[in-house]
Rosetta silent file (secondary structure, phi, psi, omega in degrees, C-alpha in Angstrom):
SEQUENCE: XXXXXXXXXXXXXXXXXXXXXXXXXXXXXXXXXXXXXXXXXXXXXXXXXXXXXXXXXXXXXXXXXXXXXXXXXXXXXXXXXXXXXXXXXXXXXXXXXXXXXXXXXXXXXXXXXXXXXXXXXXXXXXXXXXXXXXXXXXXXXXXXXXXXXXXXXXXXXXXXXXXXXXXXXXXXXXXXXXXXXXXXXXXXXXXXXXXXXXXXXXXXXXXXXXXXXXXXXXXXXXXXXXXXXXXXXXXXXXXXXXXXXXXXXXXXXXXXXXXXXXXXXXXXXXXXXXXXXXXXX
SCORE:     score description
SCORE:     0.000 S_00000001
   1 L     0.000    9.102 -173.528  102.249  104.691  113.703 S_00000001
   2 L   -76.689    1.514  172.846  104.496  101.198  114.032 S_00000001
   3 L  -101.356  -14.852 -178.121  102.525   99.198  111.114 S_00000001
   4 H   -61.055  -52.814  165.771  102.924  102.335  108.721 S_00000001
   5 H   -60.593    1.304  161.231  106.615  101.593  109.277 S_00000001
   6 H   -94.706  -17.356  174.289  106.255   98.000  108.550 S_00000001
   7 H   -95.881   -7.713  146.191  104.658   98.185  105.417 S_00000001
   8 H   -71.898  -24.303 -169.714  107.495  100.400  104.447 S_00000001
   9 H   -62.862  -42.383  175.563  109.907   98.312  105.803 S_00000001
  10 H   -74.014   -6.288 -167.861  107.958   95.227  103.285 S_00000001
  11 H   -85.711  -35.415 -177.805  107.461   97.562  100.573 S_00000001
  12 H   -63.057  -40.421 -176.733  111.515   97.975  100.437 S_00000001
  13 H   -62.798  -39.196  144.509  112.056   94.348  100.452 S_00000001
  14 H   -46.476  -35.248 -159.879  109.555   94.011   98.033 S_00000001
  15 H   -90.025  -53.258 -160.070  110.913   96.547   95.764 S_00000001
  16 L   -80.200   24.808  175.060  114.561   95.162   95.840 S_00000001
  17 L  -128.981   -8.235 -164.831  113.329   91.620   94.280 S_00000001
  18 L  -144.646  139.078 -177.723  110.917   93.015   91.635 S_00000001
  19 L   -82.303  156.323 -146.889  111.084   95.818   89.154 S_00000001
  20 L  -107.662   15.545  167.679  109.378   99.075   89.887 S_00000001
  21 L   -31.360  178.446  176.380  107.892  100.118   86.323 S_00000001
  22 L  -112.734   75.079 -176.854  104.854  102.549   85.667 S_00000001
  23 L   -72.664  165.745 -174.821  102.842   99.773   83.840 S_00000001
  24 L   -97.789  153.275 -157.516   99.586  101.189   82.895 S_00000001
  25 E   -99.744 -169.037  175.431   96.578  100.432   85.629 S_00000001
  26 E  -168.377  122.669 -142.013   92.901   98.719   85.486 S_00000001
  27 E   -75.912  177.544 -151.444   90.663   99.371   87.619 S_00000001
  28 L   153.402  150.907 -160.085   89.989   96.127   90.062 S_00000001
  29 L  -108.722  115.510  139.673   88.030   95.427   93.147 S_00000001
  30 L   -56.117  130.687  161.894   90.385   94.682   95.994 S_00000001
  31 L  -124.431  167.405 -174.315   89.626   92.936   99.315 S_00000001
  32 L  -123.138  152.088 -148.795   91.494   92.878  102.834 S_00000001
  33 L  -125.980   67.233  175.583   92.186   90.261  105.202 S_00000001
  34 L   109.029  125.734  158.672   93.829   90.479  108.854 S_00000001
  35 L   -18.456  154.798  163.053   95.541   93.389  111.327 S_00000001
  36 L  -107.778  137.509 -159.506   98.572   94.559  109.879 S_00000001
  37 L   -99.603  161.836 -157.862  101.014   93.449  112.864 S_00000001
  38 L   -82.787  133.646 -171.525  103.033   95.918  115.364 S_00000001
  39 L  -120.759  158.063  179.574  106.511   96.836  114.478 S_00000001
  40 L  -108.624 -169.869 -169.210  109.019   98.533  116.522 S_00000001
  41 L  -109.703   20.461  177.543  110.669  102.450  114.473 S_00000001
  42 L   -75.736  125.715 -155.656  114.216  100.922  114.237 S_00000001
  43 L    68.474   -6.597  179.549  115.623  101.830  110.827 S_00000001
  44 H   -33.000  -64.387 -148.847  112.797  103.679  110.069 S_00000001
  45 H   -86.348   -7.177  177.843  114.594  106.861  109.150 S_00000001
  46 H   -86.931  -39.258 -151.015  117.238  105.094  107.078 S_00000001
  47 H   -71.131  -29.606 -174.793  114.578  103.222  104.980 S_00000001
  48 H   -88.173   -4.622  126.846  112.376  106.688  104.149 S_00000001
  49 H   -25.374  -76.853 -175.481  115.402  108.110  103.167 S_00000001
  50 H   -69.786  -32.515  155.114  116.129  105.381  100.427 S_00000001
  51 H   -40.518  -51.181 -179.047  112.323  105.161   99.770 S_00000001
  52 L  -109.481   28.578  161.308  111.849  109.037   98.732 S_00000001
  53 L   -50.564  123.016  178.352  115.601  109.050   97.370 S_00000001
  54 L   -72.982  168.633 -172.130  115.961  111.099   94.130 S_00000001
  55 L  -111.604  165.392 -162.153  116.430  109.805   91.020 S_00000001
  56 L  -118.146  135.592  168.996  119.945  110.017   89.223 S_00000001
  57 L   126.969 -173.064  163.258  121.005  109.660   85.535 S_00000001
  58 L   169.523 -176.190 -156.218  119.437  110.476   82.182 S_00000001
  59 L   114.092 -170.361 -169.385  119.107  109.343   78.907 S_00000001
  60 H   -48.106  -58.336 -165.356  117.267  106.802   76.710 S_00000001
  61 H   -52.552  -64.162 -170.076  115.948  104.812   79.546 S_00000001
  62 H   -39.683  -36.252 -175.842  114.284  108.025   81.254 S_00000001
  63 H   -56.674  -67.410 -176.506  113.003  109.219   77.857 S_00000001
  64 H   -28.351  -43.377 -158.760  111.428  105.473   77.262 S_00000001
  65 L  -104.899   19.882  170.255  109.706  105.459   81.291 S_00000001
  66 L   -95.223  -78.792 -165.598  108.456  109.454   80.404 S_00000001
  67 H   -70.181   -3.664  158.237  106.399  108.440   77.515 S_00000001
  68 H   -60.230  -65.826  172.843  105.281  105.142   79.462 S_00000001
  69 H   -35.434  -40.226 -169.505  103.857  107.612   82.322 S_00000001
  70 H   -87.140  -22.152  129.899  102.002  110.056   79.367 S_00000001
  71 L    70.427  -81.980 -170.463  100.879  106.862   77.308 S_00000001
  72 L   -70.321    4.541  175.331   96.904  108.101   76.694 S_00000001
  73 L  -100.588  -53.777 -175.185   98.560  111.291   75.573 S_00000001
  74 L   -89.094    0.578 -174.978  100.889  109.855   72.574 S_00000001
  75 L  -148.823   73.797 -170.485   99.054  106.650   72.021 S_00000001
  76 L   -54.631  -39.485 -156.292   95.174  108.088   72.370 S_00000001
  77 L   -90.725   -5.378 -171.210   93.622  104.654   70.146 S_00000001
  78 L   -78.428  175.039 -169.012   95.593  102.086   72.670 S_00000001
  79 L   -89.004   -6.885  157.999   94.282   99.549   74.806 S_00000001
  80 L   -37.484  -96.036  164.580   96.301  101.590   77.570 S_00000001
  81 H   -35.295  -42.688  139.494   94.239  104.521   77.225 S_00000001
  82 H   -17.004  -45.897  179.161   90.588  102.447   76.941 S_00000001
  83 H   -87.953  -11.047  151.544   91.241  101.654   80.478 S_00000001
  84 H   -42.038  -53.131  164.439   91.792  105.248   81.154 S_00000001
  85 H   -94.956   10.678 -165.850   88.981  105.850   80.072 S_00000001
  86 H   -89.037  -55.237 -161.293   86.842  103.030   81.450 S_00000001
  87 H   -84.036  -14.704  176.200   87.972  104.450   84.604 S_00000001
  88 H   -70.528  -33.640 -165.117   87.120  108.150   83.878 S_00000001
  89 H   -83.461  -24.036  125.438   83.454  106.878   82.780 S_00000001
  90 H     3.759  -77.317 -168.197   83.416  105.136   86.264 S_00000001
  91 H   -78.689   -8.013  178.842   84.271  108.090   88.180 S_00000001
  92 H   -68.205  -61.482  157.571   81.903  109.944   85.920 S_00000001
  93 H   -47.383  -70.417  171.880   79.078  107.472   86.916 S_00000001
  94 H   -60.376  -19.343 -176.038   79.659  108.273   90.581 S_00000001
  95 H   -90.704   -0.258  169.440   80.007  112.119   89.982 S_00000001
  96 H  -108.976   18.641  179.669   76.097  112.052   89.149 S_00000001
  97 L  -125.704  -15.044 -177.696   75.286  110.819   92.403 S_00000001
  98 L  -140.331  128.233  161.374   77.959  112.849   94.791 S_00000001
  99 L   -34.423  127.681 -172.468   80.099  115.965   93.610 S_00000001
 100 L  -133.924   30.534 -164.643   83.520  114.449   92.377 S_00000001
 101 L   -75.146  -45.136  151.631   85.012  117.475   90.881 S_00000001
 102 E   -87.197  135.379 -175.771   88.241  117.217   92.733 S_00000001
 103 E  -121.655  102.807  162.856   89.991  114.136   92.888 S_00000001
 104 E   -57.704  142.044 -178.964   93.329  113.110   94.359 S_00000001
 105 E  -124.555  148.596 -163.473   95.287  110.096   93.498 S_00000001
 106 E  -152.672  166.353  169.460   97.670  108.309   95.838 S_00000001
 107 E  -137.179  157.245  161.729   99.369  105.479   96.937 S_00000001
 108 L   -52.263  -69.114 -162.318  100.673  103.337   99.874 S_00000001
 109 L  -122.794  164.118  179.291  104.257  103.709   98.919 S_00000001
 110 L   -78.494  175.915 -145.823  106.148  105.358   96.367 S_00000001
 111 L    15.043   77.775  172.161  106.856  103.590   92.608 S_00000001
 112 L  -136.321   13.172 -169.967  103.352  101.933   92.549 S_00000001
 113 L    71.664   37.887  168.761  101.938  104.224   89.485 S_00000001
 114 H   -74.679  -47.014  179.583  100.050  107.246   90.786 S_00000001
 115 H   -55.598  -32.249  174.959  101.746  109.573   88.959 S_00000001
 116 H   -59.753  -46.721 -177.811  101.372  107.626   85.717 S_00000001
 117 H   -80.887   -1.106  139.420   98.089  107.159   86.624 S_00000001
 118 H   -93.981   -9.911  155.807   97.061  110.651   87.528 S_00000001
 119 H   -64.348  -86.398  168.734   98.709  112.223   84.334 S_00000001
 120 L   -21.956   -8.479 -163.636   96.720  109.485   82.084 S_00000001
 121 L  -128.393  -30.889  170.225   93.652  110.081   84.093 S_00000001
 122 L   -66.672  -78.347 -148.581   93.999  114.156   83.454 S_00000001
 123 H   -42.973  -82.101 -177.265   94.767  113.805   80.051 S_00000001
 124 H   -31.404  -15.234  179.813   91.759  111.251   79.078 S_00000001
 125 H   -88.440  -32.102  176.307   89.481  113.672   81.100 S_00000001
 126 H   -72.813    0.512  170.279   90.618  116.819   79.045 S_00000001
 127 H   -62.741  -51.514 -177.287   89.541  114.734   76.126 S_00000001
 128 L   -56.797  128.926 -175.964   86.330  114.608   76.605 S_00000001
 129 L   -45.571  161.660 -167.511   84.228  117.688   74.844 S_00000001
 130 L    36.695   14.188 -143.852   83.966  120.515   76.375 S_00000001
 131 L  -134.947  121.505  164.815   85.124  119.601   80.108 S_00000001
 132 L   -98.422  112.608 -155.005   87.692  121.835   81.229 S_00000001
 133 E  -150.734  117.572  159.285   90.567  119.912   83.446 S_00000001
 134 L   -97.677 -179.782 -155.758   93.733  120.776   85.698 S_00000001
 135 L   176.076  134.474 -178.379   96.215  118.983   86.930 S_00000001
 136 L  -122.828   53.923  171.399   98.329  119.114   89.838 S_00000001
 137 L    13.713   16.418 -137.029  101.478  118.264   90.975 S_00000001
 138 L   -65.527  -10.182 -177.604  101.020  117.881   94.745 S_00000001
 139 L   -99.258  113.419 -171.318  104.352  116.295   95.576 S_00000001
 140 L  -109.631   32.542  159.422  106.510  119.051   96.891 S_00000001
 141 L  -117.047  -54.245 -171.469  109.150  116.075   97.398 S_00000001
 142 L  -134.882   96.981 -173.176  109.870  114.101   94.389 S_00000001
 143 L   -94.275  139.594  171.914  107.470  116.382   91.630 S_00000001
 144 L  -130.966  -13.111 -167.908  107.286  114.214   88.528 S_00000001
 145 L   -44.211  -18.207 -169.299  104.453  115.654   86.517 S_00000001
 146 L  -104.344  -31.454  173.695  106.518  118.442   84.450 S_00000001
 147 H   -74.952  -33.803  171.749  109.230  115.907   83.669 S_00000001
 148 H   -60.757  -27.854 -174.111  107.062  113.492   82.609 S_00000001
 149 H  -119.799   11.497 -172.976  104.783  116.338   80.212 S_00000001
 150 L    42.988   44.812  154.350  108.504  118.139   79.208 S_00000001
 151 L   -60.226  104.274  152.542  107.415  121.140   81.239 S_00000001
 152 L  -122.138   88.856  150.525  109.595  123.819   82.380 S_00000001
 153 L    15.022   74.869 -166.507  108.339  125.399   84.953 S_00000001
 154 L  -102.251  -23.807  153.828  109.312  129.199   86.202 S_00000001
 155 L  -154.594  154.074 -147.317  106.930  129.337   89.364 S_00000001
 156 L  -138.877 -168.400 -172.735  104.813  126.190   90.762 S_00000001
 157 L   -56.855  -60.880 -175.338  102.599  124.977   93.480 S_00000001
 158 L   -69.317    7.420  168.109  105.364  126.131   96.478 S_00000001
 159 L  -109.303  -20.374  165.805  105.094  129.490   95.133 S_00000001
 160 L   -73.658  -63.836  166.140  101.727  130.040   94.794 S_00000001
 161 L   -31.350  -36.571 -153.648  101.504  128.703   98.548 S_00000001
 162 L  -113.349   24.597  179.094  104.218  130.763   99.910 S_00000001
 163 L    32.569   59.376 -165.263  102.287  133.879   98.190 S_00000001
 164 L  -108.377  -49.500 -169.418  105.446  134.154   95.801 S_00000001
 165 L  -160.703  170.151 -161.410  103.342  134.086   92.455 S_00000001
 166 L  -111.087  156.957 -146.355   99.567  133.652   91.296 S_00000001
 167 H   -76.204  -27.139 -160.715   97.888  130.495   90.280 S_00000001
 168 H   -60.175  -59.732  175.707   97.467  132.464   86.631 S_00000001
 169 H   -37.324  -52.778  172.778  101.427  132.861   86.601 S_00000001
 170 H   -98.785   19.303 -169.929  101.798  129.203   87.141 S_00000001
 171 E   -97.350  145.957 -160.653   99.532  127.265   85.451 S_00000001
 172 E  -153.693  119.009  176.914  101.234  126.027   81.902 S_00000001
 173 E  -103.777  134.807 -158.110   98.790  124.626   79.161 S_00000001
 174 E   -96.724  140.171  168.414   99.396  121.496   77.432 S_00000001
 175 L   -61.232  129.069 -160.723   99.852  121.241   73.825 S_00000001
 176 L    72.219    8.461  144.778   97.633  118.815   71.998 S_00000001
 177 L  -146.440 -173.570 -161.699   94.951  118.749   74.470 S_00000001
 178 L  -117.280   68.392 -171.494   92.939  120.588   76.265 S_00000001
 179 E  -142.540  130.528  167.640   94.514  120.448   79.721 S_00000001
 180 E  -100.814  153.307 -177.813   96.309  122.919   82.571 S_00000001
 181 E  -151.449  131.546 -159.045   98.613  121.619   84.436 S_00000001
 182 E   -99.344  107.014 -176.504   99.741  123.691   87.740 S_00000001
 183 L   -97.645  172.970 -179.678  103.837  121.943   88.267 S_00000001
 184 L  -114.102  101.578  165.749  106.144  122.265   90.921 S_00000001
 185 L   -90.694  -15.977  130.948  109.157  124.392   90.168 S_00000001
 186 L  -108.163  159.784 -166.514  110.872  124.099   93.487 S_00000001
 187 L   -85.309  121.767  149.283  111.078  121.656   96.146 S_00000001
 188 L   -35.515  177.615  154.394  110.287  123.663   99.721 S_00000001
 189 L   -81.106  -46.889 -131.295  112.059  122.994  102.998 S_00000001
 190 L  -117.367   68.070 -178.425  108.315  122.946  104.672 S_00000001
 191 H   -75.424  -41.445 -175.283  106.407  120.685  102.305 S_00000001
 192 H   -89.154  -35.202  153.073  103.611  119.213  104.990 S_00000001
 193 H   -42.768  -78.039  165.016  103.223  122.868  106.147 S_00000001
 194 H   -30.641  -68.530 -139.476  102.286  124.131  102.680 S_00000001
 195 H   -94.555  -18.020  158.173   99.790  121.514  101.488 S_00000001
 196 H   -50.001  -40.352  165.722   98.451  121.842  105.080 S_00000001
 197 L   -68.319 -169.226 -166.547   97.874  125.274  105.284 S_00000001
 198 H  -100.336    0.140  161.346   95.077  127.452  104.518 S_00000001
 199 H   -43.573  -67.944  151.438   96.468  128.655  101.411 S_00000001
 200 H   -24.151  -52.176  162.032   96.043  125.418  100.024 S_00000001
 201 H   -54.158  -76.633 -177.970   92.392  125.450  101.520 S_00000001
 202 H   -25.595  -52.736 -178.064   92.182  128.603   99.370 S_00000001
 203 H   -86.550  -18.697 -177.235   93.508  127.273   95.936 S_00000001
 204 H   -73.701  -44.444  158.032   91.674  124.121   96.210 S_00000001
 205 H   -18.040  -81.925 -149.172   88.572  126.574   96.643 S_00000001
 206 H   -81.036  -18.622  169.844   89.298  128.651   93.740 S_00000001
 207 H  -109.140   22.353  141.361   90.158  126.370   91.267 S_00000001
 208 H   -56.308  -35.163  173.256   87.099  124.213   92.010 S_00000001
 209 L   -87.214   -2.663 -168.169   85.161  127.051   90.780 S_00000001
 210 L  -110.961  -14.158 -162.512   87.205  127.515   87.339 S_00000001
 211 L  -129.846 -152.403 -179.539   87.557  124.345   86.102 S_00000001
 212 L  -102.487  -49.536 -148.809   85.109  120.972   85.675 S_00000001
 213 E  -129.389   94.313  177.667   87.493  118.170   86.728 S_00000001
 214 E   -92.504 -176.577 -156.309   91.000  118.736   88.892 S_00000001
 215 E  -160.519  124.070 -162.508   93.044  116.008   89.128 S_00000001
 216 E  -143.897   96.971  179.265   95.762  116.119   92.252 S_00000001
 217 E   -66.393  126.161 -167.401   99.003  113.908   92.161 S_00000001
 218 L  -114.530  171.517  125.250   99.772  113.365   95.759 S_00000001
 219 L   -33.478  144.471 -163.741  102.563  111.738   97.509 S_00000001
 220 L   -55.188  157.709  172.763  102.637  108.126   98.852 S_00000001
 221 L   -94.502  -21.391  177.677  100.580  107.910  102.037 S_00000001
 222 L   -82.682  139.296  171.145  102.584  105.759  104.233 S_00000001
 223 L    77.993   -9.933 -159.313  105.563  107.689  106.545 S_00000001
 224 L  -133.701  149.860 -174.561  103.996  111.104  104.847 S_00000001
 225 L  -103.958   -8.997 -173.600  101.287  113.270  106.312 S_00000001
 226 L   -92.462    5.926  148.829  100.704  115.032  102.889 S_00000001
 227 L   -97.201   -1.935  158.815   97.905  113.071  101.072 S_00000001
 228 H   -77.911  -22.565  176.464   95.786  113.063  103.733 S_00000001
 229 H   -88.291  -15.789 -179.140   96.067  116.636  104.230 S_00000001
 230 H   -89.308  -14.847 -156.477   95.531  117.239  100.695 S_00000001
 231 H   -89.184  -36.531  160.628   92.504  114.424  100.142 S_00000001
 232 L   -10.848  -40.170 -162.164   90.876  116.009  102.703 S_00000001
 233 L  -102.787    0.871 -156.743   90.605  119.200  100.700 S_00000001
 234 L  -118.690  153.420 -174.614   89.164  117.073   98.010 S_00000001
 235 L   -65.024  -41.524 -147.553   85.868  115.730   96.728 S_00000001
 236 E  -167.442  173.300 -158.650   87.135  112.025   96.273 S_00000001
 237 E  -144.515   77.690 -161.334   90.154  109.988   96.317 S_00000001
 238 E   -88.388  109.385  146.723   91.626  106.889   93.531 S_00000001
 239 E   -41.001  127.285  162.313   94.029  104.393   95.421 S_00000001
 240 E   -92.838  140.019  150.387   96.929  103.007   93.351 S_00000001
 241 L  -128.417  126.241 -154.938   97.772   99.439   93.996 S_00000001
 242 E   -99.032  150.415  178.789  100.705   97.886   92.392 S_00000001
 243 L   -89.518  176.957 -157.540   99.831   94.241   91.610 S_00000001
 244 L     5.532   38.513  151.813  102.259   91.279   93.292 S_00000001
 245 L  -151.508    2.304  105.602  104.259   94.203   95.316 S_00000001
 246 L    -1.684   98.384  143.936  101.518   95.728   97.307 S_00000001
 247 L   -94.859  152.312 -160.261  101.057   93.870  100.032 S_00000001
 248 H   -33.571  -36.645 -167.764   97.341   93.446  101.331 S_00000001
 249 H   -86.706  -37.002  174.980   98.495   95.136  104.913 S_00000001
 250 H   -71.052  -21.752  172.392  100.065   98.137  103.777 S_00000001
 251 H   -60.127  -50.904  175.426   96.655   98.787  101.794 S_00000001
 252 H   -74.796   -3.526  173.138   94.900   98.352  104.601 S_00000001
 253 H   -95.745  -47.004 -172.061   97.197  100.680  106.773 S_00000001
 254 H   -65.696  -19.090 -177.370   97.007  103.594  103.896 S_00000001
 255 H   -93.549  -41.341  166.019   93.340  103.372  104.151 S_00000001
 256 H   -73.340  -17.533  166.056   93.058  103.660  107.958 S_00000001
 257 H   -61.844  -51.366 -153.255   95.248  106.876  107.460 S_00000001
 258 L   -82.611  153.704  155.112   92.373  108.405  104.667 S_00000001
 259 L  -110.799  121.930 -178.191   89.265  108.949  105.127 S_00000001
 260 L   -67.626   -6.131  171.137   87.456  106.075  103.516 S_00000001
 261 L   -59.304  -27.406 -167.032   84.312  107.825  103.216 S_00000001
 262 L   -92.651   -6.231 -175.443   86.190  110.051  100.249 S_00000001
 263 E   -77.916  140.545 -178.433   87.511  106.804   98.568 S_00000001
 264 E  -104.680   19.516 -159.117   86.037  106.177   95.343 S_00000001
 265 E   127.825  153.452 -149.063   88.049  103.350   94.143 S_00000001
 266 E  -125.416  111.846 -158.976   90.808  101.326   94.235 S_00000001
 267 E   -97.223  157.111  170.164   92.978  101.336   90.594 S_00000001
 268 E  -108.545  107.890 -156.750   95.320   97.980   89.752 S_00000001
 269 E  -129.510  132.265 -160.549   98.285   98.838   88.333 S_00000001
 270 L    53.112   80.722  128.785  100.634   96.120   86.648 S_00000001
 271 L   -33.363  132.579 -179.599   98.157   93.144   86.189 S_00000001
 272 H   -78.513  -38.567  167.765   99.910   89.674   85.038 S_00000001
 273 H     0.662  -97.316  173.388   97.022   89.903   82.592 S_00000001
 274 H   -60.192  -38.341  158.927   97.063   93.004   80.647 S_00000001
 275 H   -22.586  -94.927  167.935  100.772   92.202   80.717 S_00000001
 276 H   -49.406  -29.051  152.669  100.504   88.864   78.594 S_00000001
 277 H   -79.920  -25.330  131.873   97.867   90.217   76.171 S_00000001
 278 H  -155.686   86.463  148.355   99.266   92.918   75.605 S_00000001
 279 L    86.507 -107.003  158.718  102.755   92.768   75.748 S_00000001
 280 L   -51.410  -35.154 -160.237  104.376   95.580   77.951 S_00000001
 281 L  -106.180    0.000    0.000  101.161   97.124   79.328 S_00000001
């Protein structure tokens, strides 16, 4: 495992020179280049510590970087949402040649957009007629999906797992579309136990048979054992890549964790592009 800790150790370095927004993605063909090089595990445990650090405060700003993450939900006609859906008719395209009904979304490192981009990727799929679509909350660390949809939550994911309460009990249907979305109301001690176990196995089972399209926000893949145990469980897989703070090695070390057979694509999130045309996004 020493280059997974070096591409956190550059993702941190990276992070503290460049701002971390949830810019909206676009889908983009990446390629990779060269070993990722051997590191020793010195500082390791202080850096995933500040790396999965919660976040503190509240207010305007938080309100402002909420409705960036839900985007194709309050601004349906934008050019935000178009690529949303560019990429659901993609993944659409591929689901009539392999079964895609569940799909996880992930990243190397944390603040690189998955979460924006698996809320925004739910939502545009519950658009579509008739197509029935969940959403999942899979990060039993930092959960963001119910703050981000103004959820509150009275039993979640680690309670359904820990045979606490029943997927009916937690599942909470969103207003203005046509989408469930299964949240995380408490954090666990035993997080990589849970999404590991066969419970898990179980619920991915059963709500594979109830709905058309899940949708499974995971945790970053580097330093964490829990999107591979969840993608596993899954039909298919969307990569987040943040553009100019990625770098090229940690992609290619999150990808030698997964199994690339389930990846379907690789998403680009904050483009200098889209940026300059139009405006924030």
């Amino acid at each position: 495992m020493p280059k997974h800790y070096e591409a956190l150790q550059r993702a941190e370095q990276e992070r503290r020179r460049k701002a971390t927004g949830a810019d909206a993605p676009a889908p983009a063909s990446v390629s990779f280049e060269g070993p990722a090089r051997p590191v020793t595990r010195a500082k390791a445990g202080g850096l995933l510590s500040r790396l999965f650090r919660g976040r503190k405060g509240a207010g305007l700003e938080e309100s402002n970087e909420g409705n960036k993450r839900r985007i194709a939900l309050l601004q349906p006609d934008s050019f935000v949402a178009e690529q949303y859906r560019s990429l659901r008719g993609r993944i659409d395209a591929l689901a009539a040649q392999r079964p895609l009904k569940t799909l996880a979304v992930t990243s190397a490192n944390a603040g690189e957009g998955k979460s924006t981009c698996a809320v925004n990727l739910a939502t545009v799929n519950a658009m579509s007629v008739g197509r029935s679509v969940l959403l999942i909350d899979c990060d039993l660390r930092r959960p963001k999906v119910h703050w981000t949809l103004g959820l509150q939550p009275q039993v979640g994911l680690a309670e359904i797992l820990s045979n606490q309460a029943t997927l009916d009990e937690a599942i909470q249907k969103l207003d203005g579309v046509n989408l469930d979305v299964l949240p995380v109301r408490s954090v666990p001690p035993n997080p990589s136990e849970l999404l590991a176990s066969p419970e898990m196995r179980k619920l991915i089972e059963e709500i594979a048979g109830r709905y058309d399209r899940v949708v499974l926000d995971t945790p970053a893949c580097l330093g964490l054992p829990d999107a591979k145990s969840i993608s596993e469980l899954c039909d298919g897989l969307v990569m987040v890549v943040r553009a100019d703070v990625t770098p090229q090695e940690e992609v290619q070390a999150a990808l030698d964790i997964l199994d690339r057979r389930r990846v379907v694509g690789l998403v680009l999130n904050g483009s200098e592009a889209s940026r300059e045309q139009y405006g924030y996004y």
